[in-house]
N, C-alpha and C positions, 0 to 999 in steps of 0.2 A: 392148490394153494389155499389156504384159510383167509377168508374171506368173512365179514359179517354179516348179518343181513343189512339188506336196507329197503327202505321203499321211494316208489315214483306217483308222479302227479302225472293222470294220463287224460285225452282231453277225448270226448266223446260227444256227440250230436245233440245227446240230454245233460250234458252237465261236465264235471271235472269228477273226477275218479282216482283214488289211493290205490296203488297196486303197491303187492309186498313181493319180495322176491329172499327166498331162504338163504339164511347161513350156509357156510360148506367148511365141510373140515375142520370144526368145530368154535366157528367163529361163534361171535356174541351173536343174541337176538335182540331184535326189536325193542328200542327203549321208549317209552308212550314222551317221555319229557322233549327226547328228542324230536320226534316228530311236529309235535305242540309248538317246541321252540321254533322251526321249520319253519312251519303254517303262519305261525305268528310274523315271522322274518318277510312273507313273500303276501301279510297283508288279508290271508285268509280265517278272518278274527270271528265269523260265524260256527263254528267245527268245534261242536261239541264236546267235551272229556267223555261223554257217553260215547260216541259217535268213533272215537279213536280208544275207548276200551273194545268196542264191538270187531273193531279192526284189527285190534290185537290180538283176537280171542281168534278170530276168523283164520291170518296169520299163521297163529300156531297149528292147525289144524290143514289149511289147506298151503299147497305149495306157492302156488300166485295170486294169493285171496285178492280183492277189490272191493272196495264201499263207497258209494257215491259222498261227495259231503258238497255239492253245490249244484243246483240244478241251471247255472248260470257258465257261459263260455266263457275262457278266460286266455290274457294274453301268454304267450309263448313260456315259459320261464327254463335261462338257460343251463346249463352245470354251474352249482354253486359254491363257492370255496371258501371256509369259513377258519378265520385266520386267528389263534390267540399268540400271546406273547408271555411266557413267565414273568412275574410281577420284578423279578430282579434280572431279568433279560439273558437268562444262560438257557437258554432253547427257544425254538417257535414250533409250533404245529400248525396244519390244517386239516380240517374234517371237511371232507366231499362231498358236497349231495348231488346226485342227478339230476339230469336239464330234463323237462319235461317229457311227455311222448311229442310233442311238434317242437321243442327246444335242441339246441345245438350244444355242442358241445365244446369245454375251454379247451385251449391248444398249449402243452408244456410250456410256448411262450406267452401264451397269457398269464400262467399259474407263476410264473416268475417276476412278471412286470408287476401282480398283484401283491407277490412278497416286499419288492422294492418301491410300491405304494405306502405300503406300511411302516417305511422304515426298516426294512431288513437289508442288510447288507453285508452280514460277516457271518461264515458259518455255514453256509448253505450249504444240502444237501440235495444235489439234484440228482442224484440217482434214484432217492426215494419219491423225487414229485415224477421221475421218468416211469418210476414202477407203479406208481398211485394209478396215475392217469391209462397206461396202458391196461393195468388188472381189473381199472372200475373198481379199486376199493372203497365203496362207500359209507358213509355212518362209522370211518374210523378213523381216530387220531393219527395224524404219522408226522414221523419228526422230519421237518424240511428247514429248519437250520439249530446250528448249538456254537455254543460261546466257545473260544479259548479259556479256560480257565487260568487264574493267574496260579503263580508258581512260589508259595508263600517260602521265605527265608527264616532266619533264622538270627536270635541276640548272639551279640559278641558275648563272647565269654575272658574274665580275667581271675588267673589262677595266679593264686598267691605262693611264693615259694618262703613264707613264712609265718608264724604263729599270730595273726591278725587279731587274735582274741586274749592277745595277754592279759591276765589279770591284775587290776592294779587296789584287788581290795585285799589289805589285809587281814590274816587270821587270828581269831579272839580264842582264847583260851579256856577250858574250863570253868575257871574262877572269873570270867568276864574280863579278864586285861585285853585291851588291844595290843597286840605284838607288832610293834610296828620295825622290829629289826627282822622280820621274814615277809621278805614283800617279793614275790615271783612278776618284776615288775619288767625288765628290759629283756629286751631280743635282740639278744648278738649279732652283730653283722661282719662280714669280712671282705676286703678290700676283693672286688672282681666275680664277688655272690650275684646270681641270680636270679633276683628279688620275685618278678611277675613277670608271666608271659599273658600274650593277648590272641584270644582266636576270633579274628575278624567278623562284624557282621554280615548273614550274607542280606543281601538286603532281597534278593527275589528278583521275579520277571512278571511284569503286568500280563496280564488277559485282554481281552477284546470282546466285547458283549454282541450278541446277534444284529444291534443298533447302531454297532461301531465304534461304540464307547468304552474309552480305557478300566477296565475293571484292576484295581490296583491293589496289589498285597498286601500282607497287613503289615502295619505299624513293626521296627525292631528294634529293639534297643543297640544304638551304637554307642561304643565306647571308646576310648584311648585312654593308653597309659596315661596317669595322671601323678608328677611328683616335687620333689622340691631340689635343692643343691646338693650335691654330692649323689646325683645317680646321671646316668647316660642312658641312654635310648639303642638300641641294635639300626642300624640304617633303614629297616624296612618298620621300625618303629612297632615289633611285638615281642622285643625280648628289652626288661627293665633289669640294669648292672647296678651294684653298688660302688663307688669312686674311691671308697673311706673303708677303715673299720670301725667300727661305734656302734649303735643300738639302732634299730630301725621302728620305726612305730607305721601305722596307715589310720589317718583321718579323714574323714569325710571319701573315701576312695584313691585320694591323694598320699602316696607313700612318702614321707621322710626319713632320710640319713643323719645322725647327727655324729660324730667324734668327740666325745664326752672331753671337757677339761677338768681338771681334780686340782683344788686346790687344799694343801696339807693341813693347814690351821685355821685359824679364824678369818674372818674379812673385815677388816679394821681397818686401822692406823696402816700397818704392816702391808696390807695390798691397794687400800683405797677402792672406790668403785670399780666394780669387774661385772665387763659387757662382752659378750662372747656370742659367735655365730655357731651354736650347736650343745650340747647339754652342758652342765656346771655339776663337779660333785664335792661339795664342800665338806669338810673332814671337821671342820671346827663349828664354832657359832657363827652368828651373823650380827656383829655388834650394830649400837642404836646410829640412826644416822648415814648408812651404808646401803648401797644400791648392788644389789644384783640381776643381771637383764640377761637374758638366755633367749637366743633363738630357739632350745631344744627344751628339756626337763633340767629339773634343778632339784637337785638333792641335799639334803644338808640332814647331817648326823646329832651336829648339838641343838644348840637352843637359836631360837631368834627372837632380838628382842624388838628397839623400835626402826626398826630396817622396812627396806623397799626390797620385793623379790615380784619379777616381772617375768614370765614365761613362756614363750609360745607352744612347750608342749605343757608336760604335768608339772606339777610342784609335790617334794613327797617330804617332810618334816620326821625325824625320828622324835626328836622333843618337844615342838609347838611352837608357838608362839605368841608369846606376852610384849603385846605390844607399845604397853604405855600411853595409849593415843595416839601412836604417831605410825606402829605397824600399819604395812598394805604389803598384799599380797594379790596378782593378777595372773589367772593361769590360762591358755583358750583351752588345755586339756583340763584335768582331774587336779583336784587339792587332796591331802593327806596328810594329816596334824596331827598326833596326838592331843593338842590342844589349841582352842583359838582365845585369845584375851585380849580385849582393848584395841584390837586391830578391823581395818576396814579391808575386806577380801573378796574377790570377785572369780569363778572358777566357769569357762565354757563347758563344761562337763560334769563332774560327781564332787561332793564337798564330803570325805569323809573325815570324822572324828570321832573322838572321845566326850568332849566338852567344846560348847560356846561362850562364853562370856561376855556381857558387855559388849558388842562386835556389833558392825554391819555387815551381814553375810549374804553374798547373792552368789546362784549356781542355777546356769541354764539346764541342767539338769536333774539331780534329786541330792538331800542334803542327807547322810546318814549320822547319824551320832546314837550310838549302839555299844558303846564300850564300856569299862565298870560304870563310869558314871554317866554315861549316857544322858546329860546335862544341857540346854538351853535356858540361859537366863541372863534378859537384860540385851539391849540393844534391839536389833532388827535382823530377824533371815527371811530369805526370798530366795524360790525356787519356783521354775516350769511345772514341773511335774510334783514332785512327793517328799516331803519332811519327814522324819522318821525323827522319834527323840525317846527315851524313856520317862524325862522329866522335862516340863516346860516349867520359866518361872521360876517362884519361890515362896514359900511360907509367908515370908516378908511382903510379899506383893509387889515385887521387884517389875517393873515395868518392860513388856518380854513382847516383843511385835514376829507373828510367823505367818508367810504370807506365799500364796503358791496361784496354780490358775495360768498365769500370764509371765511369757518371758520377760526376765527384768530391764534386760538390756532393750526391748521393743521398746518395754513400758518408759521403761528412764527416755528413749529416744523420741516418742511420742508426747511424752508431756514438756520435755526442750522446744520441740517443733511451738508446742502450743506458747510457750513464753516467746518465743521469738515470733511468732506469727503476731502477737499481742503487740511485743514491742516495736516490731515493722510498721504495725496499724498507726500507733501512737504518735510515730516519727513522722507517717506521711499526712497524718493529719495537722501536726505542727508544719512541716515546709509548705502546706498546700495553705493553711493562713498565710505563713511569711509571703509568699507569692502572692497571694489572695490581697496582702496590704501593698508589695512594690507593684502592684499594676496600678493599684488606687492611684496609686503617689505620683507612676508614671503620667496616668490620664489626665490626672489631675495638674502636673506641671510641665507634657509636654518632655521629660527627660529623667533621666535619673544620674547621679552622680556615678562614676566609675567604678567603686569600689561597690555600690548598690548593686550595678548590673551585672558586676562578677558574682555578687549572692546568688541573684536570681536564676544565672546561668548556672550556677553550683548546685544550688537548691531543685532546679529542673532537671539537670544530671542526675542527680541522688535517688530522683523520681524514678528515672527507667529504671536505675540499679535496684532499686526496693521492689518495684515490679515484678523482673524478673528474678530474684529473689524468693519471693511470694509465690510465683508461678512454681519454683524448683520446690518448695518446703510445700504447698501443697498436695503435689505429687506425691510425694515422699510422705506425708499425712495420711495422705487415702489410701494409700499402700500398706500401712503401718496398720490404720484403723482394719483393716481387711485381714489381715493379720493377728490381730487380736481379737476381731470378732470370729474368727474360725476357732479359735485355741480356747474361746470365753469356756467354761465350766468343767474344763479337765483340775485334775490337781488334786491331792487330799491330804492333808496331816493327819500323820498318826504317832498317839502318844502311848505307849507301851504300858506306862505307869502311871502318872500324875501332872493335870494340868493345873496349876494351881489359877485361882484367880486374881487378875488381872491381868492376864495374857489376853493381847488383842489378837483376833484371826480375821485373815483374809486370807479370802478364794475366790477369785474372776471379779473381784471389784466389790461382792458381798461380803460385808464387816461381821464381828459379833466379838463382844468380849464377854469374857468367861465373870461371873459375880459371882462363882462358888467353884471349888475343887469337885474336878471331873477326871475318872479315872478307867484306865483301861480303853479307848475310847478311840477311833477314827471319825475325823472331819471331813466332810465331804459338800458340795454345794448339790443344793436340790430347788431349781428355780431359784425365788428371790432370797432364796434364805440357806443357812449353815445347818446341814443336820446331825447329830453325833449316832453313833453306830457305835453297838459293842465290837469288840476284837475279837 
């Protein structure tokens, strides 16, 4: 059997004595650290690095070499059993050293009660401390307990049984027209399609570490189907059906159905407001005055003028809209205009067009305006991410605000909190006088009139309610501000062509307005300031 070498402390009439006894079958030799460490462990701190080179040397050379290293008697020392533990506890070893020449020797049930001294309890291998201790394998590591290892899992997985990546940007022409009658926008769906299947997470099976302690698999992503009306679930819940035939879209991982309604003409007089649980496709305009509300996308081929179009999926405009002041448009998907004019639009996703005008435009996303005229001028746009324009502005100095960095909707919701927080403050500091004067009044006469003490009780109720209050809008404050200090310095405008001056910019809260025509040009924030960049 291969064995290493090792050596012994042997005890003699003049002193204490190192005896070495040879490797066999091509075990290790003699390591001088070992030894050292030893000596050091059992107290014998005189025994020179010389003194245990010489013994090395000696060692090599003869088969049971010996070198005095104390001329002083010393007490017994018995088998020593020297215990580590993997720093992440998936094995233990012990390395052995021999009990002196008058020392005794440990008994397999020693060398076990010592594992379980330490904290070993799972794992063990007592074959190999049965084999250690029988062979005399000294000066060598052996593994006398190992961990269960845990049994890592695996993400659920959801496959889509539809085109998830439809495109909803229209195609520009050679000549720069935006073509907004070829739009590759909806995804077919059919009554009893088989939208997504789900392949479950497997989540795994813990381990057990040499200490007894649960070692636990990693982290997996779990998932479930996730969808809206008009689909149904399989009973074991990983097979997702369509209920309808319509268009199908997936948002945020959440699949909708909707069953398009078309309506032939205009929405006027003639239909009145039209609110509908699933897309809208309107064949005509959208006269001024007129409300359209869509659970799903909303399409309209003519023109829209000072109308309301409210969406839950996209909004897709073949003509634009000229709003007069009065248009709005809210999409939680994608906007798609040929033109925006005089109208106030708000898009949870991509704001594509032709032209801006006069408009307040906000898109949690990126605002494109890319087409012949590729035009922003006048009013306000605000995006997440990226403004793209050819032309910002105007010759005339048309007064043109583009602003990116920070979602607008956080932002808008952030600085409401702060007016309400403002005005909460204002109110308890008026009831906390009004109180502050009916105790006076009380002290002062012993009673208060009955319509007095209903204030006071009124005014003391109002208290808790602004309180708690306070409490809810602060939360939602420090949430918001966390929020927006994560997202601070993303965002960049880029203008293709021409920024004329007086276009104000923002980006993450740094201002700068343009006082000379700047062209070709991406804006970007860099620390406290706006820097321009060629294209």
């Amino acid at each position: 059997m291969k064995r290493n070498a090792f050596f012994q402390l042997i005890h003699k009439k003049d002193g204490m004595y190192l005896k070495s006894y040879p490797a066999v079958e091509g075990g290790d030799a003699l390591k001088a650290d070992d030894i050292m460490s030893y000596l050091s462990s059992k107290k014998y701190e005189n025994v020179t690095v010389e003194t245990i080179k010489q013994f090395m040397e000696k060692a090599a050379k003869e088969k049971n070499a010996e070198i005095k290293i104390s001329s002083k008697s010393a007490l017994p020392e018995h088998e020593y059993a020297l215990i580590t533990i993997d720093p992440m506890r998936m094995y233990a070893k012990i390395r052995l050293y021999p009990n002196s020449s008058e020392g005794r020797r440990l008994s397999v049930s020693d060398i076990m009660m010592l594992l379980e001294q330490h904290g070993i309890k799972h794992g063990i291998v007592k074959k190999n401390v049965e084999i250690m201790h029988k062979a005399r394998l000294y000066c060598t590591d052996i593994l006398v307990a190992k961990a269960t290892p845990p049994v890592h899992g695996s993400d659920a997985v959801i496959t889509y049984h539809f085109d998830v990546d439809k495109t909803s940007k229209p195609t520009v022409g050679e000549n720069g027209q935006v073509d907004f009658h070829k739009l590759d926008m909806i995804e077919p769906v059919t009554d009893g399609q088989l939208l997504a299947t789900l392949e479950p997470a497997d989540l795994g099976t813990a381990g057990i570490d040499v200490m007894g302690a649960e070692i636990k698999p990693r982290k997996v992503a779990v998932k479930v189907l996730k969808h809206g009306k008009h689909i149904h679930l399989s009973d074991d819940g990983l097979e997702m059906y369509s209920e309808v035939s319509g268009n199908v879209t997936c948002v945020d991982d959440t699949v909708f159905v909707s069953d398009c309604y078309e309506i032939p003409a205009d929405v006027g007089p003639s239909t009145g407001d039209i609110e509908y649980d699933g897309s809208i496709n309107v064949k005509g305009n959208v006269l001024t005055g007129y409300t359209v509300n869509a659970t799903g996308d909303i399409y309209v081929a003519g023109a829209v003028e000072g109308a309301t179009l409210i969406s839950g999926g996209k909004i897709v405009l073949n003509r634009g809209i000229q709003g007069k002041g009065k248009g709005v448009m809210e999409a939680e998907g994608d906007i798609i205009s040929n033109f925006i004019e005089s109208s106030s639009v708000t898009s949870g996703g991509k704001i594509i067009t032709d032209a801006i005008m006069h408009s307040s435009v906000t898109a949690k996303d990126s605002i494109e305006v890319n087409g012949k005229r590729g035009l922003i001028a006048g009013g306000s746009v605000r995006s997440t991410k990226k403004i793209e324009t050819k032309v910002a502005g105007s010759s005339m100095g048309t007064q043109t605000e583009m602003e990116v960095g920070l979602d607008p909707k956080v932002l808008d919701r952030y600085h409401f909190i702060e007016k309400q927080m403002e005005a909460f403050s204002d109110e308890k500091e008026s009831i906390n006088q009004t109180i502050e004067l009916l105790k006076k009044r009380y002290k002062a006469a012993g009673s208060l009139e009955p319509e007095k003490l209903q204030i006071l009780k009124d005014n003391t109720e109002r208290l808790g309610v602004i309180d708690e209050q306070m409490e809810e809008l602060t939360t939602e404050y420090d949430a918001l501000e966390e929020v927006l200090e994560k997202s601070s310095g993303h965002g960049k405008i880029v203008v293709y062509d021409v920024a004329y001056s007086g276009v104000k910019l923002t980006i993450s809260n740094i201002t700068k307005f343009l006082h000379s025509e700047v062209q070709h040009s991406t804006f970007v924030r860099d620390g406290a300031d706006i820097r321009i960049r060629g294209i």
